[in-house]
C-alpha positions as CSV (number, residue, x, y, z in Angstrom):
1,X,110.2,61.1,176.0
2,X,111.7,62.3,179.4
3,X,109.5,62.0,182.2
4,X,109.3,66.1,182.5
5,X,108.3,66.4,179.0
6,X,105.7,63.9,179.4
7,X,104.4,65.7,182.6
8,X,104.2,69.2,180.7
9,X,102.9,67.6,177.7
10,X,100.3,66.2,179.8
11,X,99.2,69.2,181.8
12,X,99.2,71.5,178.4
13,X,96.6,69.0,177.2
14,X,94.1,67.4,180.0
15,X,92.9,68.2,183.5
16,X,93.7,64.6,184.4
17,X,97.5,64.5,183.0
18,X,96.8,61.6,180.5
19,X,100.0,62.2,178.3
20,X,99.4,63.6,174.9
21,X,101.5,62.1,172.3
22,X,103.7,65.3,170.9
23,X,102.1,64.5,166.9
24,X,98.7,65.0,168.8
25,X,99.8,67.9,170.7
26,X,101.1,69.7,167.5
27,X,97.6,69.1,165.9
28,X,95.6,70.6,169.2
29,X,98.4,73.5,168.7
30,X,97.5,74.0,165.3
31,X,93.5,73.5,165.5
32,X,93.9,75.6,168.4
33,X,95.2,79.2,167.1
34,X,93.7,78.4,163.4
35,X,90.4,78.8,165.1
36,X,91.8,81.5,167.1
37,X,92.9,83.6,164.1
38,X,90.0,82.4,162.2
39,X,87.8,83.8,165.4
40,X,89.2,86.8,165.1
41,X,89.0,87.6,161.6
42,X,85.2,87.0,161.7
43,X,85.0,89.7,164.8
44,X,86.6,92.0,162.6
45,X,85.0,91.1,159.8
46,X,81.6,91.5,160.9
47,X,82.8,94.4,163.6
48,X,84.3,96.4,160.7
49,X,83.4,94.9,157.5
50,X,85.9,97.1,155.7
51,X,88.4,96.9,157.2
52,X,90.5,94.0,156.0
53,X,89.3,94.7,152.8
54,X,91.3,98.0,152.9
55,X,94.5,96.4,153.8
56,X,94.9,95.3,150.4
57,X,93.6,98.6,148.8
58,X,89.8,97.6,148.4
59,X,87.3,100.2,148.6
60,X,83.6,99.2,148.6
61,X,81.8,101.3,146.0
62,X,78.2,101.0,147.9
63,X,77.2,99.6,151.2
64,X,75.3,97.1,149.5
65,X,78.8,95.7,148.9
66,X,79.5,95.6,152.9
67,X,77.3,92.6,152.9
68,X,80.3,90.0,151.3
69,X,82.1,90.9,154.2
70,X,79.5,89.7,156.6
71,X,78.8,86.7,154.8
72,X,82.4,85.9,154.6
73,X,82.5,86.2,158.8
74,X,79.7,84.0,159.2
75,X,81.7,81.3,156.6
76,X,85.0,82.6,159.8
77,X,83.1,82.2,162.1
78,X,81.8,78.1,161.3
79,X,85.7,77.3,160.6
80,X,86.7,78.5,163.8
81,X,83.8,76.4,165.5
82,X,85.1,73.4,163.8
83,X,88.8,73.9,164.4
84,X,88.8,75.0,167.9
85,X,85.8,71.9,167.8
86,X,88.8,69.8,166.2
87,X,91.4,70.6,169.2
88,X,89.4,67.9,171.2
89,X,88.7,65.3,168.9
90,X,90.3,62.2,169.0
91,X,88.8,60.2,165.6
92,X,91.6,59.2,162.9
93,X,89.0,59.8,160.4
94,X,87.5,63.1,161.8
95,X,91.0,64.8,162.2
96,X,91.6,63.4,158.9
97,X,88.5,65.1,157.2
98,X,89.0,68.4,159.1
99,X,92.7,68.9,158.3
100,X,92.1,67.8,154.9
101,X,89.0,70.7,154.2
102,X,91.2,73.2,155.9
103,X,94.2,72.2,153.6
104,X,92.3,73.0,150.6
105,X,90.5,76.1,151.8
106,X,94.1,77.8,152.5
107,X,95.0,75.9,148.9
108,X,92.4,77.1,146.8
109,X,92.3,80.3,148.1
110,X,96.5,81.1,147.6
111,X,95.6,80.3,144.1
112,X,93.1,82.9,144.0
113,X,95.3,84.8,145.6
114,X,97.8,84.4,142.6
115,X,94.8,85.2,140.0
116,X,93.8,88.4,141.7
117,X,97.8,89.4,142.3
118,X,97.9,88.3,138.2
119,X,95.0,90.9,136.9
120,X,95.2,93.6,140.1
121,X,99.4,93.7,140.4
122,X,102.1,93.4,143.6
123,X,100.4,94.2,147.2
124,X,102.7,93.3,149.8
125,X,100.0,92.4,152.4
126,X,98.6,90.1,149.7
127,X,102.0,88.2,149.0
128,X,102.5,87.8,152.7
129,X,99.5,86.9,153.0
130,X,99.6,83.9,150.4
131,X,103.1,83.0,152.1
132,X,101.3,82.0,155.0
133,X,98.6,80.1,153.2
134,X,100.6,77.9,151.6
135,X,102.5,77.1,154.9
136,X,99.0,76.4,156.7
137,X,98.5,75.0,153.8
138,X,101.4,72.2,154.3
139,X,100.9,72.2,158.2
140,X,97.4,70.8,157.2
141,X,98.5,67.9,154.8
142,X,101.4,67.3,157.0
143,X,98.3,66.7,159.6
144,X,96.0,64.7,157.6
145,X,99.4,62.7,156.5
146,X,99.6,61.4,159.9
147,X,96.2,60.8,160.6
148,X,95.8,58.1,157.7
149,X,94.5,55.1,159.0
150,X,97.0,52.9,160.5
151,X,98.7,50.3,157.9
152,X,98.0,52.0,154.9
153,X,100.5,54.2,152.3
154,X,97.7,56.7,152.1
């Protein structure tokens, strides 16, 4: 790596300019604005419980229903702990196990995606929606990929 780009890389990443290797810096990237957008989807959710419900057409019948979307920005608000949490850590095994829970809460939830988009028909918000799921998704395994522990196919 040129010396400029090691000197940027550096500065993006620590006070003390101790290069960053770029597979690390695209992790911090990634850790960083997940828990961004994950941050800010618990404000709103808690904020204004309904309204990212209503994007996809979902209207609550009581208030006793608001309470999902609170409970659902507390659960927002813990993965955006861990993954802005993750931006600093520097443990194969920790990275591993972080990218690796995040890769199957963006996988198991596009394939409820597809259920609901089965029994409740086309939204657009929803499709775009489970696009970008299954790229975090792969951005996540590509992530725990790289973190395996040195000398091993897995």
């Amino acid at each position: 790596m040129p010396r400029a780009a090691r000197r940027v890389t550096a500065s993006l990443c620590h006070p003390g300019h101790v290069a960053v290797p770029p597979k690390r810096l695209f992790e911090r990237i990634v850790f960083l604005v997940h828990g961004v957008v994950t941050l800010a989807a618990a404000v709103v959710l808690v904020v204004f419980p309904a309204a990212i419900p209503a994007t996809v057409g979902i209207r609550f019948a009581t208030d006793a229903v608001v309470l999902l979307p609170y409970l659902l920005g507390a659960t927002e608000l813990a993965i955006a702990l861990i993954s802005l949490g993750a931006v600093r850590i520097a443990d194969r095994r920790a990275v591993r196990l972080i990218a690796f829970a995040f890769a199957l809460l963006h996988a198991v939830t596009a394939a409820l995606e597809i259920v609901y988009l089965a029994a409740e028909g086309m939204s657009v918000v929803l499709v775009v929606n489970l696009a970008v799921r299954i790229v975090v998704t792969g951005v996540f395994v590509v992530i725990w990929w790289n973190r395996r522990p040195v000398g091993t196919a897995a």
